[in-house]
N, C-alpha and C positions, 0 to 999 in steps of 0.2 A: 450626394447630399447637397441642399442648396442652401445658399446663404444670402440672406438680402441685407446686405450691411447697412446699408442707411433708410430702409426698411419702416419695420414695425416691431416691436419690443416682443411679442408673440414667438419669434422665427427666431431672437436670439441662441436658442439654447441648439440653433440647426446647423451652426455655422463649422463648414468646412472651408481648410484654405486651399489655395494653389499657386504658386508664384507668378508674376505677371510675365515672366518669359515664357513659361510653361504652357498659360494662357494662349499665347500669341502664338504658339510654337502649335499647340492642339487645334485650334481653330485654322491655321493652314493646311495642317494634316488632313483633318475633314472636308475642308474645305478644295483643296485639288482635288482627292480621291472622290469626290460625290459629284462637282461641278463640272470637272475636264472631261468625265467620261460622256454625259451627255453634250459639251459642248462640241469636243474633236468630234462626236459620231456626225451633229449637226454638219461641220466644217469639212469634214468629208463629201457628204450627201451634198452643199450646195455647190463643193467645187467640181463632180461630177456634173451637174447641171452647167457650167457654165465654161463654155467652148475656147475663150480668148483667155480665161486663165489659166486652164488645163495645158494650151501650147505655151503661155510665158512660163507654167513652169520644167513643161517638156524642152522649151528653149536653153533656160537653166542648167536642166539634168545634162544635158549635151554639153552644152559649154564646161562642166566640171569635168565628164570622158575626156573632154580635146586637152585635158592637160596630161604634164607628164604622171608618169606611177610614182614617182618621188614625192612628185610636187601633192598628189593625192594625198598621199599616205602623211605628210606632213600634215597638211591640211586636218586630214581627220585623226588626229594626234592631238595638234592645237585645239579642234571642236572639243575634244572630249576634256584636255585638261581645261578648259575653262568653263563647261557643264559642271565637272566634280567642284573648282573652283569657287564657283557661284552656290552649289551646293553647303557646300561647308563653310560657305559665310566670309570669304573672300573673294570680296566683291572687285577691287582694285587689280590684282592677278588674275580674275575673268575677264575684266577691261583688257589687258596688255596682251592676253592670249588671243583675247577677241580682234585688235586692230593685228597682230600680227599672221592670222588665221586670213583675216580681207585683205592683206598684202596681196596673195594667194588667188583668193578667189572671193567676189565681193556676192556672188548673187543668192550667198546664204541666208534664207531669212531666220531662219531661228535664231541663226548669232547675232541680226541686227534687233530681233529681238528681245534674246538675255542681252543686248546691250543695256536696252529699255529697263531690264531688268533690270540690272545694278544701277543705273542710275537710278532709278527710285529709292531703292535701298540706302543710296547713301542723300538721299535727301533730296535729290536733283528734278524736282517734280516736271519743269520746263525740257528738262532735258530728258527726262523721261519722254514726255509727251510727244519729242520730234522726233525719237527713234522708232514711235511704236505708227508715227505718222509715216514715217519712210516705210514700213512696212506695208502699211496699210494702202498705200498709194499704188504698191508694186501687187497686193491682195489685199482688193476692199473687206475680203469675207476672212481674214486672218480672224479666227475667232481668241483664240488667248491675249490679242493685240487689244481687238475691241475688247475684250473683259476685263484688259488693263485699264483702257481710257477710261472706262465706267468706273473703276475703282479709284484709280488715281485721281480724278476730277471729284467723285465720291465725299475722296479724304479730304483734298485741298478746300470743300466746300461752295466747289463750282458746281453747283447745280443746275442748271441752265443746260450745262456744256454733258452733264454727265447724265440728264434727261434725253439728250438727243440719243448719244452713243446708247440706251437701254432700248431706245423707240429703234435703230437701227439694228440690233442686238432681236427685238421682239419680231421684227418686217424680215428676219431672214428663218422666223422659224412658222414653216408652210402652215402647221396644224396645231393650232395652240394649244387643242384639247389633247393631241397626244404629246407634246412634248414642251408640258410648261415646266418653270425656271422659279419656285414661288421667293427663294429668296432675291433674287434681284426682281422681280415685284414689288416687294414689300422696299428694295431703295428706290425703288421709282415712286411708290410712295412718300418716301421722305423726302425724296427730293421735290415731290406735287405740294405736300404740306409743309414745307422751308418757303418755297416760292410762292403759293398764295396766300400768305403774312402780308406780301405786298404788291401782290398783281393779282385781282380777281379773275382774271380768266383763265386762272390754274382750278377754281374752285368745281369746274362741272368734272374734270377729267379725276381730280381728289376727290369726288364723292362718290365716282364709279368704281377708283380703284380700289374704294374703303370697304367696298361689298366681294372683292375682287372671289374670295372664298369664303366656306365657313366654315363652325364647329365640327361639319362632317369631315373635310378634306385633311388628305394624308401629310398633312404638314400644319405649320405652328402659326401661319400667316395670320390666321384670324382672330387669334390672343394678341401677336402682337402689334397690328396693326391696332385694337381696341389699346393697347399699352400704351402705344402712340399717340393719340389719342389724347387718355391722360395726359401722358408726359406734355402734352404741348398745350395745356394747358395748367403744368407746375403742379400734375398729382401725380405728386411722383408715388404716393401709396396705393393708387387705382392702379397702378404704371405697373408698380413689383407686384400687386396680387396679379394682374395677367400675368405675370412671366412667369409666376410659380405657377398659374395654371396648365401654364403649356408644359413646363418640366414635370409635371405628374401627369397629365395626359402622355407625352412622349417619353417619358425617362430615355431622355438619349441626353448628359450633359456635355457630348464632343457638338450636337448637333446644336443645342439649346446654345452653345459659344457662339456658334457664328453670327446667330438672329442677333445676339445681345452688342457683338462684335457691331454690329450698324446702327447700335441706338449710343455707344460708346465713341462710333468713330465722329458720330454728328452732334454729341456733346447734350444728349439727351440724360444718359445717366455717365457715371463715372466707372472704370474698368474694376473699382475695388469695392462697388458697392452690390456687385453680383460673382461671386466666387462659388466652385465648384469642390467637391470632393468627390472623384472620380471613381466609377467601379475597377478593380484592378484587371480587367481584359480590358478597358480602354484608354490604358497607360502610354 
């Protein structure tokens, strides 16, 4: 059930709640399990294609054999306790496992990775952004790295910077008709319509992406990029009737979180003026 809190008097009586962790917490859920699968398959496929990365990481794999069996098993002991670590929201004890793990053996990138990763978690946006650059440096085509830089620069309101990383992000995926991506579409939209407020020569690439899909296609892009729309021009009541459109077109509200999650995170609407009451299989 949807609830449009700051709304229209009409939908009052619709209002389900959700706690805002619970929010946050469902819309990651959705959001790796939908996103990672086509992203890793992408990050496979382009690193097959490409010959000098395949041996830096053949190089890698080697370098971790030539150590001892102690030193391995240590190793992947550390990996693991600071995956479970970071997991469960101990972001500090993933940090200490993580530099004690590169003692060991530095050419891990996952772990320079969830380093990236706790550092954002605890606020560290700069800090994020240099660990997910060390990776990327060592694999430009790291794709959960770039999907960080896009979000993280997303969130902090670099749009410029988080424009490029999606155009990078788009230039790595061969056939767009088979394997489009409509939510980070629709942020490259925001981030097209944030930046031509003051640079018109955002306005021709913002008007193509604003067709980018429509009513027919299997996603919600075309409600709410019309929501957008409104929103950006302070209707916020045209705003929420798209969004209840797309949620009864789609009844998915784990799926309906994440679209709302980027008009939220750019300060378009507010986290508690779109709550959900969820079906109990999507608990």
């Amino acid at each position: 059930m949807l609830c449009l809190a700051g709304g229209f008097n009409s939908l009052d009586k619709t209002i389900g709640k959700l706690t805002i962790s619970a929010y946050v917490r469902n819309i990651m859920k959705h959001y790796i399990k939908v996103s990672l699968i086509a992203l890793l398959t992408l990050s496979s496929v382009v690193k097959a294609q490409d010959p000098a990365l395949k041996k830096k990481m053949d190089d890698f794999a080697k370098e971790f054999d030539a150590l001892k069996k102690d030193q391995r098993i240590n190793f992947l002991n550390l990996k693991q306790k600071a995956s479970e670590a970071s997991r469960d929201g101990k972001f500090f004890t993933s940090m200490v496992a993580i530099d004690d793990a590169r003692l060991i053996f530095k050419g891990d990138m996952d772990l320079t990775w969830l380093y990236g990763i706790c550092l954002a978690q605890i606020q560290d946006v700069d800090g994020a952004i240099e660990y997910y650059e060390k990776v990327l440096k060592v694999n430009p085509i790291h794709i959960p790295s770039l999907m960080n830089m896009v979000e993280i620069n997303f969130f902090a309101g670099r749009y410029e910077k988080a424009l490029k990383h999606i155009e990078h992000m788009n230039n790595l995926l061969d056939n767009r008709a088979n394997a489009t991506l409509p939510l980070l579409d629709f942020k490259y939209l925001i981030c097209l319509t944030k930046l031509a407020k003051t640079d018109p020569k955002y306005n021709e690439r913002l008007k193509k992406m604003q067709s980018r899909y429509d009513y027919m296609s299997d996603n919600p892009y075309y409600y709410y990029a019309n929501a957008l729309k409104a929103f950006d021009v302070n209707d916020k009541q045209e705003g929420l009737i798209w969004i209840l459109k797309a949620y009864l077109i789609f009844n998915s509200p784990t799926m309906i979180e994440t679209w709302n999650k980027a008009l939220v995170d750019t300060g378009y609407i507010g986290a508690h003026e779109i709550l959900f009451k969820r079906k109990a299989h999507e608990e």
